[in-house]
C-alpha positions in Angstrom: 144.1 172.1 -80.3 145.3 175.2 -78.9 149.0 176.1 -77.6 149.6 178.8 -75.7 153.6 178.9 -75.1 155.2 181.0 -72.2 158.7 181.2 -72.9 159.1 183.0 -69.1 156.6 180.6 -67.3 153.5 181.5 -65.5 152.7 180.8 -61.8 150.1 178.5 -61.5 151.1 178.7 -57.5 152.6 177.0 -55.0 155.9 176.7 -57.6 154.2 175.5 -60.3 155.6 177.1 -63.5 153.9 175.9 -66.9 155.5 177.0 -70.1 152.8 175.2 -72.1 149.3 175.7 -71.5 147.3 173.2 -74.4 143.7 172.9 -74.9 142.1 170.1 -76.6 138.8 169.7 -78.2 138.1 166.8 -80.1 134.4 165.0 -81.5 133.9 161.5 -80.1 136.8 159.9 -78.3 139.4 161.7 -81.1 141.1 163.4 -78.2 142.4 160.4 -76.7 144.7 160.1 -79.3 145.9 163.8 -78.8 146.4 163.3 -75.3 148.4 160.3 -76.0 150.6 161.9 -78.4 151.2 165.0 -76.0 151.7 162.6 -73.2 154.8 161.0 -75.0 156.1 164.3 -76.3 155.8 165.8 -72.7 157.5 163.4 -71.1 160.4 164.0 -73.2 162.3 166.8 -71.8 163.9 167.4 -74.6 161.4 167.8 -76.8 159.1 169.7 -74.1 161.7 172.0 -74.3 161.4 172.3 -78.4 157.7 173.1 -78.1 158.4 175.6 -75.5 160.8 177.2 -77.8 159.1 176.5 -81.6 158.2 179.9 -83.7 156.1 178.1 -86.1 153.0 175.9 -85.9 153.4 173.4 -88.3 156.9 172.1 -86.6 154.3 171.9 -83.5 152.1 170.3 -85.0 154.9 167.7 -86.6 156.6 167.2 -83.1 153.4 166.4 -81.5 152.1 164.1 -84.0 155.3 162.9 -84.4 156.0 163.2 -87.6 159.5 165.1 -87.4 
């Protein structure tokens, strides 16, 4: 998993700011579960804003496996 975190936002056009951009490579269906976990965490706004914001990777990591 990668997580590249733009604190400014960058124009993806037509208005659409992302602050996160996350990549995701997983062996076998393993990703599902990532997606999963970054779905719920996403959805909070709250703690979309915590991941836009986070200096270190290992809070990251915590919040999306939720584990904080």
């Amino acid at each position: 998993i990668v997580i590249l975190q733009y604190k400014d936002g960058i124009d993806f056009g037509e208005g659409n700011i992302a602050y996160l951009v996350i990549g995701i490579a997983g062996k076998d269906n393993e990703h599902l579960s990532i997606l999963s976990s970054l779905a719920s965490v996403l959805e909070n706004e709250d703690l979309a804003k915590e991941l836009i914001n986070a200096t270190n990777s290992e809070y990251i990591y915590n919040i999306i496996m939720n584990k904080r």
